[in-house]
VOGUMI-574380 format. One line per 8 residues: number of its first residue (from 1); for each residue x, y negated, z of C-alpha. Coordinates in nm, 3 decimals, always signed. Example, Ala and Ser with C-alpha at 12.3 -4.5 7.8 and 13.67 -1.06 7.14 Angstrom:
BEGIN
1) +1.230 +0.450 +0.780 ~ +1.367 +0.106 +0.714 .
This chain:
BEGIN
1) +6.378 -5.375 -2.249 ~ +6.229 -5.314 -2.560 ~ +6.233 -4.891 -2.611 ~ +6.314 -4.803 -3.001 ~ +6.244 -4.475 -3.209 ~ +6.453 -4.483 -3.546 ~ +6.376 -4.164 -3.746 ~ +6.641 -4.091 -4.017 .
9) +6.729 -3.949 -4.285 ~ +7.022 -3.793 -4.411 ~ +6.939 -3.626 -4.746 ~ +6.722 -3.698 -5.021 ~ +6.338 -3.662 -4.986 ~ +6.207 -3.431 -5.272 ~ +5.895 -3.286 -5.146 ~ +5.495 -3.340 -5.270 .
17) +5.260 -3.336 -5.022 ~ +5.423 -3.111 -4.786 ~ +5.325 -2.939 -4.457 ~ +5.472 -3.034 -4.154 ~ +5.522 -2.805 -3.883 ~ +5.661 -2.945 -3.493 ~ +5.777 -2.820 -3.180 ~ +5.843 -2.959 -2.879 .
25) +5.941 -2.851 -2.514 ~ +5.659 -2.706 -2.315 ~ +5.534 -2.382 -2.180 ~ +5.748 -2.108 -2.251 ~ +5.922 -2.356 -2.438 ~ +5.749 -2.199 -2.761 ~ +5.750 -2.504 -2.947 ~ +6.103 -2.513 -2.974 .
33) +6.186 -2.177 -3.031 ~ +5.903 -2.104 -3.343 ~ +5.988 -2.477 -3.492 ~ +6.375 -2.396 -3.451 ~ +6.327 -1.987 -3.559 ~ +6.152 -2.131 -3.897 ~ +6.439 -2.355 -3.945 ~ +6.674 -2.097 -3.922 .
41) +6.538 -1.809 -4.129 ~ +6.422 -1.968 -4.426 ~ +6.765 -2.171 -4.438 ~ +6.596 -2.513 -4.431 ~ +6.851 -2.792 -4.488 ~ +6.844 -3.089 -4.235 ~ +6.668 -3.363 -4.389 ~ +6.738 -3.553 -4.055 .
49) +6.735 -3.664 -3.697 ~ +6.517 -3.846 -3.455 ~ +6.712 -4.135 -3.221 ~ +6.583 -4.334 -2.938 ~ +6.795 -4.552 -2.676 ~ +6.516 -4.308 -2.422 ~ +6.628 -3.968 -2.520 ~ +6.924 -3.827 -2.313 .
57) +7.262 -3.881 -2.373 ~ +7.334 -3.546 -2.554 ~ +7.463 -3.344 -2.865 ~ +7.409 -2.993 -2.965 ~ +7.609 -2.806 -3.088 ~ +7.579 -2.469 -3.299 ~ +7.792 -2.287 -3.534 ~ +8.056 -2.560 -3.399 .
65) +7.891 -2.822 -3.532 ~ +7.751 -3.116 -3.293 ~ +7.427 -3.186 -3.421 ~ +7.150 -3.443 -3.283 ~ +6.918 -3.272 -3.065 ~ +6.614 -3.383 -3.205 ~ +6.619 -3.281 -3.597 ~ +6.392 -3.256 -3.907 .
73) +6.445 -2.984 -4.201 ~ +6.317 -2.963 -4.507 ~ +6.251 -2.683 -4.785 ~ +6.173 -2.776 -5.112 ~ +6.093 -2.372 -5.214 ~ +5.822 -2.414 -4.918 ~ +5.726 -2.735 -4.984 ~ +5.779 -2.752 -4.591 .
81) +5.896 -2.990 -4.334 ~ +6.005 -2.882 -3.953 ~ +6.073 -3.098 -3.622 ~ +6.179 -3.043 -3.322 ~ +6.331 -3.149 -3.046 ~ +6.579 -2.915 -2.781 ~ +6.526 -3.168 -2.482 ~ +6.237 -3.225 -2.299 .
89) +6.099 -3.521 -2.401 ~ +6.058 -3.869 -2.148 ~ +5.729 -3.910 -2.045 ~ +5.814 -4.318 -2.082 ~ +5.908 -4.262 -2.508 ~ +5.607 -3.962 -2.545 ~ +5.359 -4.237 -2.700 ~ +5.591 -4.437 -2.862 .
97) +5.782 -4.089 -3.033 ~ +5.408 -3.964 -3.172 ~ +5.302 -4.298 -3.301 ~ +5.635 -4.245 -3.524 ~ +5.633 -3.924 -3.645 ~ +5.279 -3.994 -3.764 ~ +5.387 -4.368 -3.893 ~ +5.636 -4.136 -4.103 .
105) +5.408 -3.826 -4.178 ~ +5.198 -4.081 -4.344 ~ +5.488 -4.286 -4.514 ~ +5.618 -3.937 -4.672 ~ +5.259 -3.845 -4.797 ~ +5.277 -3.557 -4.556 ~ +4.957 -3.342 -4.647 ~ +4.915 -3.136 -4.278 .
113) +5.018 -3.144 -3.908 ~ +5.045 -2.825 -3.728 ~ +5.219 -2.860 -3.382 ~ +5.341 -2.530 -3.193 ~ +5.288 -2.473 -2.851 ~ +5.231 -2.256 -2.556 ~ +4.916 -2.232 -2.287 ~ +4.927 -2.021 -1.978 .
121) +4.917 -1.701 -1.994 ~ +4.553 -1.555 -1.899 ~ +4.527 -1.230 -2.044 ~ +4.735 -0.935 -2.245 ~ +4.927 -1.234 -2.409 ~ +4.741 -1.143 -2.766 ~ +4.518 -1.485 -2.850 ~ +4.633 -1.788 -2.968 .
129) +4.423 -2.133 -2.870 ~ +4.338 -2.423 -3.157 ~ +4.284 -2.769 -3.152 ~ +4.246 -2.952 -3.555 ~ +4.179 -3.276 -3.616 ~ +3.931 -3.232 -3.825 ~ +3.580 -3.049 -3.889 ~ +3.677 -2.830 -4.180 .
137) +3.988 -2.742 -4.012 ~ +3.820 -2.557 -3.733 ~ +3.649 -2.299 -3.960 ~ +4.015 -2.236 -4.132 ~ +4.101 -2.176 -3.760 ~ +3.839 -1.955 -3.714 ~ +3.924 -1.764 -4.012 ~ +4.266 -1.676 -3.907 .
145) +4.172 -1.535 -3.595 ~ +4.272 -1.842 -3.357 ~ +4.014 -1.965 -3.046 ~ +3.885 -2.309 -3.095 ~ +3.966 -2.502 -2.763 ~ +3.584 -2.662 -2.696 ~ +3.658 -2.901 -2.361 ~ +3.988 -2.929 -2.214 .
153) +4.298 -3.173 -2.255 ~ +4.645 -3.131 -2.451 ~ +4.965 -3.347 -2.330 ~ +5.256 -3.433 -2.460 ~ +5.372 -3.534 -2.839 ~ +5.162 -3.293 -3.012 ~ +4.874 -3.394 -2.799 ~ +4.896 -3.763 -2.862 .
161) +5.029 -3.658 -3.220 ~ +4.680 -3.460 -3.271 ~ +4.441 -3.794 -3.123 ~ +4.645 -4.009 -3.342 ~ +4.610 -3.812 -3.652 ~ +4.200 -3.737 -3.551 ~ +4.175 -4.164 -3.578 ~ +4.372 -4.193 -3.891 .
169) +4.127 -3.902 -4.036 ~ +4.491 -3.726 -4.130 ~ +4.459 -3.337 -4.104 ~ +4.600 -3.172 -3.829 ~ +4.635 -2.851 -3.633 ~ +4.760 -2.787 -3.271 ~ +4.817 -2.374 -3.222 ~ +4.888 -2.274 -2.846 .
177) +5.025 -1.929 -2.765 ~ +4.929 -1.767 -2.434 ~ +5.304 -1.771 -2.279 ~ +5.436 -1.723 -1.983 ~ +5.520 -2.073 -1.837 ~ +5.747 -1.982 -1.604 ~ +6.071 -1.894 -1.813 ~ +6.135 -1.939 -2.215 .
185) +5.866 -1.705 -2.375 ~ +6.019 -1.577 -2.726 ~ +5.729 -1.350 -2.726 ~ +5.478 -1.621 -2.700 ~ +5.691 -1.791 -3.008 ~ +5.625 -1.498 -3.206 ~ +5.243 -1.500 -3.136 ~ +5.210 -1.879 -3.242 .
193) +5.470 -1.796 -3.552 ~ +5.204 -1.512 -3.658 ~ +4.861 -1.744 -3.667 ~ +5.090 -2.006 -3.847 ~ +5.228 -1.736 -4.142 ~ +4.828 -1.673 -4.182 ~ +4.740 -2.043 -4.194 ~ +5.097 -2.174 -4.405 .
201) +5.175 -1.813 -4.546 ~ +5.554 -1.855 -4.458 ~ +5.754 -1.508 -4.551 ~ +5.881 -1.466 -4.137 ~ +5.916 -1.172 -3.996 ~ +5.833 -1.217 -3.615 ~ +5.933 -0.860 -3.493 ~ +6.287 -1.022 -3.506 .
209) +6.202 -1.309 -3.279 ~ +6.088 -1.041 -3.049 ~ +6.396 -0.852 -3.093 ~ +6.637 -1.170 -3.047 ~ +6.454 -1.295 -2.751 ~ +6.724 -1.214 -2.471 ~ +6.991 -1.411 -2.702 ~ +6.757 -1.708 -2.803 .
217) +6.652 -1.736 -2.397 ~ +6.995 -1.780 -2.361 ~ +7.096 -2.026 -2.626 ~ +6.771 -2.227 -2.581 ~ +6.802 -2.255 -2.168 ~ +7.191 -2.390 -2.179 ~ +7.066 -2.611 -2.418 ~ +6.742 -2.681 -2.190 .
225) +6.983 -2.715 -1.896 ~ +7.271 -2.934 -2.049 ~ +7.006 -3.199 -2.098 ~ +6.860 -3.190 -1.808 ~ +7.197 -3.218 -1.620 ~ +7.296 -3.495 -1.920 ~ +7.009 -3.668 -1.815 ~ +7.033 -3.673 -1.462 .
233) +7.389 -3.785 -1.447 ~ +7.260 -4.067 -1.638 ~ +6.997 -4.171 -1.406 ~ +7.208 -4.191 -1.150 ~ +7.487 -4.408 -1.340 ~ +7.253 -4.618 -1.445 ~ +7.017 -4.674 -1.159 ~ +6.697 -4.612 -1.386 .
241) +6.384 -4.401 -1.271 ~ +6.353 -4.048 -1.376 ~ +6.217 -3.935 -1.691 ~ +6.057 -3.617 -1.667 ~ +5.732 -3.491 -1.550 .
C-alpha cells in the first residue's frame, strides 16, 4: 500500500524567506515542548497540519478545541514558521515525512532549518550539541556558544531532515540539549530554547518554561500516552506490525 504525506494549509501564506523551526518526539521529548512553547508564547496562528494514512489515529485537543496532532504555525511579526508533531513518529513514514517537509521548506522559499532536540544527559545539563548543514553555519554555531558534533549519528526526522537539506545545499541547523531521556525534560527545552533566541533572536523568556515544567510534563505525557494507547489499539484491530522503535 502506497504510504501518503499531505501537508496542508489552512490560512494564507504571507511570509518572505522565513525561518523554520521543528520539533519532534525524542529525548526528553524537548523537541516538542520548545517547538510547541514558541508556538504558544508568541501567539503564532496555525498556518496548518501535517496528515498521513501512517500517523496514529488521534486528535488533540486544547483549550477544547480538537486539533491535528501534527501542526505548523506561522508569525508574520517573526517572519517565523514552527512544526511539530505531539506523537511519536512511525519509524515506517520517518523518511517519507522529512523528504516532505523539505519538498515544502523549499516550495515556500523557506530561508533556514533549525530542528530542536535532546541528547543524553552527560554532564551538569548546561551545553547544547550542533549539527548545520553547512560550513558557514558551524562558525555561527560556534559563536553562540553551541558544541559542534564532529563524528557521531542523528536519527529520526530532523536527522534525515538535516542529510537531506546538506544534499540540496539548503541551510540547516540541528541543536541538541543535554536532557534527561528518561522522562519529559522541560529543563532541557529551555536550554535548546536559549541557543535558539541567540541564533533566531526570538523575545522568549525560558525561566517560564522552567517554571511551567510540572504542568507541561503533564499535558505533554497524556498527550504522549493517548497516542501511544491510540496506536496500539490500532495495531491490534488491524493486524499491522508495530510502529515504534
Amino acid at each position: 500500500m502506497t504510504t501518503n504525506v499531505e501537508i496542508i494549509e489552512t490560512s494564507k501564506f504571507d511570509l518572505k524567506k522565513p525561518t523554520l523551526i521543528e520539533g519532534f518526539p525524542g529525548i526528553g521529548l524537548v523537541g516538542t515542548i520548545s517547538a510547541s512553547f514558541i508556538a504558544e508564547k508568541l501567539k503564532m496562528e496555525q498556518l496548518g497540519y501535517i496528515v498521513s494514512d501512517k500517523f496514529p489515529p488521534i486528535t488533540a485537543v486544547h483549550n477544547y478545541a480538537p486539533l491535528h496532532p501534527a501542526r505548523i504555525y506561522k508569525s508574520k511579526k517573526h517572519n517565523l514558521i514552527v512544526l511539530f508533531s505531539e506523537f511519536v513518529i512511525p519509524i515506517s513514514i520517518v523518511h517519507k515525512l522529512s523528504h516532505a517537509i523539505v519538498e515544502w521548506s523549499e516550495k515556500r522559499k523557506v530561508k533556514q532549518i533549525i530542528s530542536l532536540g535532546g541528547i543524553g544527559l552527560k554532564g551538569e545539563q548546561d551545553t547544547v550539541f550542533g549539527i548545520a548543514s553547512k560550513t558557514e553555519l558551524t562558525k555561527t554555531l560556534e559563536k553562540n556558544g553551541v558544541k559542534l558534533i564532529k563524528e557521531g549519528a542523528t536519527t529520526g526526522v530532523s536527522g534525515v531532515m538535516l542529510a537531506e537539506c546538506a544534499a540540496r545545499n539548503i541551510p540547516a541547523i540541528s541543536l541538541l540539549a543535554e536532557a534527561k531521556p528518561n522522562y519529559l525534560d522541560p529543563r532541557g527545552a529551555a536550554l535548546v530554547l536559549d541557543a535558539v533566541k541567540k541564533i533566531v533572536n526570538l523575545p522568549i523568556d525560558t525561566r517560564e518554561l522552567v517554571k511551567e515544567a510540572d504542568s507541561i510534563e503533564t499535558k505533554i505525557k497524556e498527550i504522549i500516552n493517548n497516542a501511544k494507547d491510540a496506536q496500539q489499539h490500532y495495531e491490534k484491530t488491524s493486524q499491522i506490525g508495530p510502529m515504534y522503535g
